[in-house]
Every structure is written in structure tokens, then in C-alpha cells.
DOKOLRO-533937 format. One record per residue (C-alpha): residue number from 1; z, x, y. Coordinates in pm, whole numbers, plus 50000, padded with zeros to 5 digits. Layout:
<recs>
rovo:zz:xx:yy
NUM:Z:X:Y
...
</recs>
This chain:
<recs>
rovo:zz:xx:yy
1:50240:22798:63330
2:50174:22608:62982
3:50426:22480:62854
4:50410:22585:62436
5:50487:22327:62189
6:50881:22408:62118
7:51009:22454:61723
8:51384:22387:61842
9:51289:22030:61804
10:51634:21874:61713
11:51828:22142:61963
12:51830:21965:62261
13:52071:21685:62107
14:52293:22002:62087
15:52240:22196:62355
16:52193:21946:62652
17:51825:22022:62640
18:51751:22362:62614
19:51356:22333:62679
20:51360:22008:62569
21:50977:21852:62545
22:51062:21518:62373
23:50996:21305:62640
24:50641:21384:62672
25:50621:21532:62283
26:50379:21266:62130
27:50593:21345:61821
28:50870:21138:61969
29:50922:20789:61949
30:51208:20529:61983
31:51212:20183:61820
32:51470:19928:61879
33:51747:20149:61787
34:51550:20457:61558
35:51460:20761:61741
36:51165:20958:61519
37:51102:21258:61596
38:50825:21458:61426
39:50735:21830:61455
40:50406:22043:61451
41:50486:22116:61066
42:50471:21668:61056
43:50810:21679:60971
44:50952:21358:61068
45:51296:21190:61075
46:51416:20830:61181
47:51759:20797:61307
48:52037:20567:61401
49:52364:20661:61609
50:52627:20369:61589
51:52972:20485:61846
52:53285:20390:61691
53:53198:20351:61320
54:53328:20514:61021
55:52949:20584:60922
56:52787:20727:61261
57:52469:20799:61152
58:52189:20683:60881
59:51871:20913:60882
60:51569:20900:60711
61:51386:21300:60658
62:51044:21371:60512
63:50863:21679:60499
64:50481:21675:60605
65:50415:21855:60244
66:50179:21612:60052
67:50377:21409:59816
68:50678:21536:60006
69:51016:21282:59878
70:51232:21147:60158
71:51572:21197:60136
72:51875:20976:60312
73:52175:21089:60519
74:52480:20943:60623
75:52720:21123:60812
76:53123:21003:60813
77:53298:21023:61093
78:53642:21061:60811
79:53569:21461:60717
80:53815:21398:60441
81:53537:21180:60213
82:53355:21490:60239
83:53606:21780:60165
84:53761:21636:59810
85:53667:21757:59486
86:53631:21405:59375
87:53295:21168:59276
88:53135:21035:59554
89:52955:20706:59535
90:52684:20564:59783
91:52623:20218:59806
92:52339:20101:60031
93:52278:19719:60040
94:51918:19565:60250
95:52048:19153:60298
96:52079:18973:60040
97:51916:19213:59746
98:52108:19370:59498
99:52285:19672:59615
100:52107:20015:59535
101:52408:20246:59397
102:52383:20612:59445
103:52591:20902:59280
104:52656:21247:59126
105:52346:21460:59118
106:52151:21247:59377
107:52452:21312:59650
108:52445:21653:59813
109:52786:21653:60052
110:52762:21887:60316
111:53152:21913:60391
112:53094:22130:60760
113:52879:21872:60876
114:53070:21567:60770
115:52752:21441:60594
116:52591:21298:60245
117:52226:21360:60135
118:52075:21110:59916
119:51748:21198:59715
120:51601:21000:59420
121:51316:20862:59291
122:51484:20491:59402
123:51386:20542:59786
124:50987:20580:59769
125:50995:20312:59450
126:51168:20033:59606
127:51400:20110:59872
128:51172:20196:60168
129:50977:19868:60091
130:51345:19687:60144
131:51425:19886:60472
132:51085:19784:60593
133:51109:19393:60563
134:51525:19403:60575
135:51745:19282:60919
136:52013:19468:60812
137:52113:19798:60581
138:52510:19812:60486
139:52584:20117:60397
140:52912:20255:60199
141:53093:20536:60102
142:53383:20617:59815
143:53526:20928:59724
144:53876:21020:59746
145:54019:20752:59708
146:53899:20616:60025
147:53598:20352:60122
148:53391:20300:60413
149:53114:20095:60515
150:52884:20008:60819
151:52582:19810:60885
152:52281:19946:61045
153:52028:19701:61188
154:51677:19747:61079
155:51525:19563:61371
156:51180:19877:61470
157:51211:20059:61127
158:50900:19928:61036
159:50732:20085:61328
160:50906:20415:61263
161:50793:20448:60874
162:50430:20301:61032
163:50437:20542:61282
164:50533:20864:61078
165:50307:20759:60815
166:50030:20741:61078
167:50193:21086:61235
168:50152:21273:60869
169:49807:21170:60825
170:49916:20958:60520
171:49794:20641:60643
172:49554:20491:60326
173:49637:20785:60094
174:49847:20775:59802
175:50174:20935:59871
176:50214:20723:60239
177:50550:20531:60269
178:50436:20193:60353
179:50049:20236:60431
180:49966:20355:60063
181:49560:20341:60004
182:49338:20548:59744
183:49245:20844:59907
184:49449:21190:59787
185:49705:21363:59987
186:49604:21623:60190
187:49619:21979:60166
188:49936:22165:60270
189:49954:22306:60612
190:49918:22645:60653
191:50257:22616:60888
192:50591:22485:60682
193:50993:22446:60787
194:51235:22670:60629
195:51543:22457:60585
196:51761:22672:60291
197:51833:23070:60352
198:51681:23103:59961
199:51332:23004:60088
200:51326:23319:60326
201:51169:23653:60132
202:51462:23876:60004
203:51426:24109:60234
204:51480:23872:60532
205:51745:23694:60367
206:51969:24068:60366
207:51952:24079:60738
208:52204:23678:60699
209:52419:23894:60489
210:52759:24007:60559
211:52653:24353:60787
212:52331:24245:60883
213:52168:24112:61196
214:52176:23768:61146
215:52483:23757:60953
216:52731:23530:61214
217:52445:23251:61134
218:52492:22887:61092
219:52285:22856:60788
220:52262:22492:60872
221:52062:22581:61175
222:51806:22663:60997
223:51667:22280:60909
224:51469:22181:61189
225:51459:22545:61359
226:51293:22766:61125
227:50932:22804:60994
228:50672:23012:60824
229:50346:23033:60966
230:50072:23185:60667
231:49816:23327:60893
232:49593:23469:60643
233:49586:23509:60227
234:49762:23849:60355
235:50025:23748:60658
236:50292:23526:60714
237:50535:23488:61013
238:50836:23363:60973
239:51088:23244:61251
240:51422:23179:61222
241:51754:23176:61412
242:51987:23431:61386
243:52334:23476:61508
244:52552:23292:61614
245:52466:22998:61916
246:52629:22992:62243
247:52686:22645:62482
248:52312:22631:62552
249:52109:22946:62416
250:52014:23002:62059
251:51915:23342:61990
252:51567:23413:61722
253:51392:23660:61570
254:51056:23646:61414
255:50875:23891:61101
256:50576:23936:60998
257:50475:23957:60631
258:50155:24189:60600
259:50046:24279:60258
260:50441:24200:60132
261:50524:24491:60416
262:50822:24286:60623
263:50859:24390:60990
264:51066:24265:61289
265:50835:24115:61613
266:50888:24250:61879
267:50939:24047:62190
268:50799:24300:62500
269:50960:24165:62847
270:51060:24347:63202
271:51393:24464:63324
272:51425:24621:63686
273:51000:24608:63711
274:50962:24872:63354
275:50851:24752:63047
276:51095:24681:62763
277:51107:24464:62435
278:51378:24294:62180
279:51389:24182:61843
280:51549:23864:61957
281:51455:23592:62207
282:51619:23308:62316
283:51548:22877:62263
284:51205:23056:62099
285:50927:22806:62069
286:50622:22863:61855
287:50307:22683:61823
288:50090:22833:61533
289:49773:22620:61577
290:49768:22838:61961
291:49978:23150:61798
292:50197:23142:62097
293:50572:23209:62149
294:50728:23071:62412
295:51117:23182:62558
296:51355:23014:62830
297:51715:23172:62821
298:51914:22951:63047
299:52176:23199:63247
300:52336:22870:63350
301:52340:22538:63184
302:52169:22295:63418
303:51864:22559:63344
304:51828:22607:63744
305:51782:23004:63667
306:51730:23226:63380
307:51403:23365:63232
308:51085:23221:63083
309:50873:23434:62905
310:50565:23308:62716
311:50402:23552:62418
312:50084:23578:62195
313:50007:23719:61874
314:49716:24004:61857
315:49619:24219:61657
316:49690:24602:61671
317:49657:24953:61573
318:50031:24833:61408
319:49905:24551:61283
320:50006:24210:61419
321:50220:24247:61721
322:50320:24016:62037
323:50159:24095:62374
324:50365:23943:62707
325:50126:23713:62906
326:50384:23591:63122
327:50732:23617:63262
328:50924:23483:63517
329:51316:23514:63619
330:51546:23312:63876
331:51833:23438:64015
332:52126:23155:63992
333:52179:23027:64326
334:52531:23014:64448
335:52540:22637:64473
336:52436:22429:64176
337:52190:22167:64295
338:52206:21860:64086
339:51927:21667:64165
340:51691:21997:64138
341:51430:21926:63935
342:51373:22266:63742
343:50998:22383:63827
344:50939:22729:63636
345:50588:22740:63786
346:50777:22795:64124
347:51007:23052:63958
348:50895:23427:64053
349:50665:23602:63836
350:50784:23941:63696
351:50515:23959:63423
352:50175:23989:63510
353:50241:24283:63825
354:50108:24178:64130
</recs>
């Protein structure tokens, strides 16, 4: 059983690991105290947790696009300096330079997740060059008549721009962070995240609207979990969740775009030894260099029993369609084993017939 490279990169911080491959992912690193984590699209992101702070998180996000900006975020652990009406100001301080002071347009608050994106044309022209040789980053907040600040060591975040640099293929081109050289960027990927409902075709974004499928959807879910795939000057996938998540499953559904016709994939499975299929699948992973879909829906949440189902993409008399090339389902056993290590290779096989 091959285990597909998973799109739900950032999900298993949420969901307790859902089908989490970060361990072994080489898009996964940790230095000092950053964890990067890249995806197949060579989207990357550094991050720092600090417990007990008023600012619990700094995070650094670029998009493999060439030329792609990075962007900053800071989430508050106070949800009140992000629900006011009031100005918001960003200060972010690397030793003993002058403070780099951020506000209005180049602060997007996102007041459901307690958090502040910085863009501007300050970080690539000065400030990632700072973070790289700095010890420390203070960071602060104002707005509402409140202030907070925290400090965020910057002992490994030269490795982590180095290493996403070297991860986007940037490394002695123009637009890298800290490896810059003369060569061009390079050509867009064919494969690209979706991270705003308004960068989904129209007739995809109806099914998030109030009556359709995917309307109970945390939009936010979307950064991180959602792609488009352009298979040909004529096709496009595009995967995305939809619906609201439970404790540890996160439900999917996947369209293809064939000559601006927009269709629903269907997902073909077993129940009770018949053929069946759904427009949605569960914790779906996707690799597009392989065009394979992979599916584990945990009926429990230490992922001792459920279903794993793995997909391809053909081609049909209906155009492009998925085909089932495997499936296989575990009852949950009465007892909960702890120290099971989960083996779906083991599992019994309900898809191909015996």
C-alpha cells in the first residue's frame, strides 16, 4: 500500500494527525525552535509556538509562485486586539536595529483566528536579511487601546529561510530570500494552493453559498488544504474542503474543469462487497505529479479502524474520472490498544475482490 503524498499538510496540528506524513515528509524540517513545513505546491512556512505569551505565534508564509512575497503572522492570544474597529499597529524590532513599524493597509486582522497578517515590500527589502543574522525578534501589537509584546528567538531561522529557499528551487535565482544569484525565476507550477473562496471558478464558489454543498465551510480551511491542479491547456482539478470538520475527519470534494464544463469527481468505493461512489471523501490527499487521491476516514480517533481508500485519475468515455485501485476497512476493536502501531497494509482489503 503506497502511501500518497497528503495535501492536508497543516491538519494534523488540528486533528491529532489525521494521516499525518510529516515525519518522514522531506518537506518538513525543525530548527532550533522553527518548524517549516513545505508542500508539493513548494509552499513553505516557518513557525514559532511560545506557551504562555500574549503573542503565541510568529510565522513566516511564501508561496512557491516565482516572485511570490512573503507575508508575516502573529497571532494574540488577547482576541480583543483583534475584534475592535480601531488602528492596529505592528511593531517588529531584530536587536538593536531600528524598529520596522507596520500599519493600516499592510495589516490584514483575521478576528476568528485571533491573528494579524503583515505584507509589504519592507520584508523581502530588508527585514528577512535582519531575521537572518538577528538573536532575537520583539514583536508588538496596539490596537484598542491595548499593547502587547513578545520576543521570539531567532537562533535556526537562517537554516529555515536556507532551507525553503533551497526547497523552492530559488537557490541562485533572483527572487530567493537569502540565496539571491542571477538566474530568473522559474516557471509556475502547473499545481497551485487555493487559499481565498474568490480564487475558486464561480461556479464552484455557489456550492460555499448559503444552500449549497459546501456551505457550513470554514473558509479559513481552505489555506493550506486546497489546490488546483491544471492538467492540460483544457483541464483543471480543483480540491477543496467542504463542510464543516468533525474531531478528526475533514470531509473534500474535488471538480474537474474540462473545456470551462465544471463537474463533481466522483470517489467510487465498496459498501457490503457492491460497488458505490461519493462526491466527498474524507482527510483526501492528492499528489498531482502521480495523479493520485488518497482517503483514510478515521471511525475512531487513535486511527486503529476506519477506511483507506487510494484513487487515480483516467481518462473516460465521461471524460476524466477516478478509478478505485484500492480499499481497505477495519472494524474498531472493542478495546482501544494504545501502543498499536496502526499498519493499514495489515488492514483487510475490500477493493481489489479476491
Amino acid at each position: 500500500m503506497r502511501q500518497t503524498t497528503t495535501l492536508i499538510m497543516t491538519l494534523p496540528f488540528i486533528l491529532g494527525g489525521a494521516v499525518s506524513t510529516q515525519a518522514e515528509d522531506s518537506g518538513y524540517r525543525e530548527f532550533k525552535s522553527w518548524q517549516i513545513l513545505c508542500e508539493q505546491t513548494l509552499s513553505c512556512s516557518m513557525r514559532q509556538f511560545l506557551s504562555d505569551s500574549p503573542l503565541s505565534r510568529i510565522e513566516l508564509k511564501r508561496s512557491g509562485k516565482p516572485e511570490a512575497p512573503v507575508t508575516i503572522m502573529v497571532s494574540v492570544s488577547d482576541t480583543s486586539l483583534t475584534e475592535g474597529q480601531g488602528e492596529t499597529e505592528v511593531s517588529i524590532k531584530v536587536d538593536e536595529e531600528a524598529p520596522v513599524v507596520v500599519r493600516g493597509s499592510d495589516i490584514a486582522v483575521d478576528s476568528l483566528a485571533s491573528s494579524l497578517t503583515l505584507t509589504g515590500d519592507f520584508i523581502g527589502s530588508g527585514l528577512i536579511e535582519m531575521l537572518k543574522n538577528g538573536s532575537n525578534v520583539a514583536v508588538t501589537v496596539s490596537g484598542n487601546d491595548k499593547r502587547v509584546a513578545a520576543t521570539f528567538p531567532l537562533s535556526g531561522a537562517a537554516a529555515s529561510l536556507l532551507f525553503i529557499d533551497e526547497y523552492q528551487d530559488r537557490i541562485g535565482h533572483t527572487d530567493a530570500m537569502i540565496s539571491k544569484g542571477e538566474k530568473a525565476p522559474n516557471p509556475p507550477l502547473p499545481v497551485s494552493d487555493i487559499t481565498m473562496i474568490e480564487e475558486l471558478p464561480e461556479a464552484i464558489r455557489s456550492q460555499f453559498a448559503e444552500g449549497g454543498a459546501c456551505a457550513n465551510t470554514d473558509i479559513s480551511m481552505l489555506d493550506g488544504n486546497a489546490l488546483s491542479h491544471r492538467i492540460d491547456e483544457s483541464t483543471t482539478i480543483y480540491i477543496t474542503p467542504c463542510g464543516p470538520s468533525g474531531a478528526y475527519n475533514v470531509t473534500y470534494v474535488a471538480f474537474v474543469d474540462a473545456f470551462d464544463m465544471i463537474t463533481p469527481l466522483a470517489f467510487p468505493g465498496m459498501i457490503d462487497g457492491a460497488p458505490s461512489a461519493s462526491t466527498l471523501a474524507f482527510n483526501l490527499g492528492y499528489d498531482w505529479k502521480e495523479r493520485t487521491f488518497s482517503s483514510f476516514f478515521k471511525a475512531r480517533g487513535v486511527g486503529d479502524c476506519g477506511t483507506y481508500s487510494e484513487w487515480k485519475l483516467v481518462g473516460g468515455a465521461m471524460g476524466t474520472q477516478l478509478a478505485l485501485v484500492e480499499e481497505a476497512s477495519r472494524d474498531c476493536p472493542v478495546e482501544i490498544d494504545q501502543n498499536e502501531a496502526v499498519d493499514l497494509s495489515n488492514w483487510p482489503k475490500t477493493w481489489p475482490l479476491k
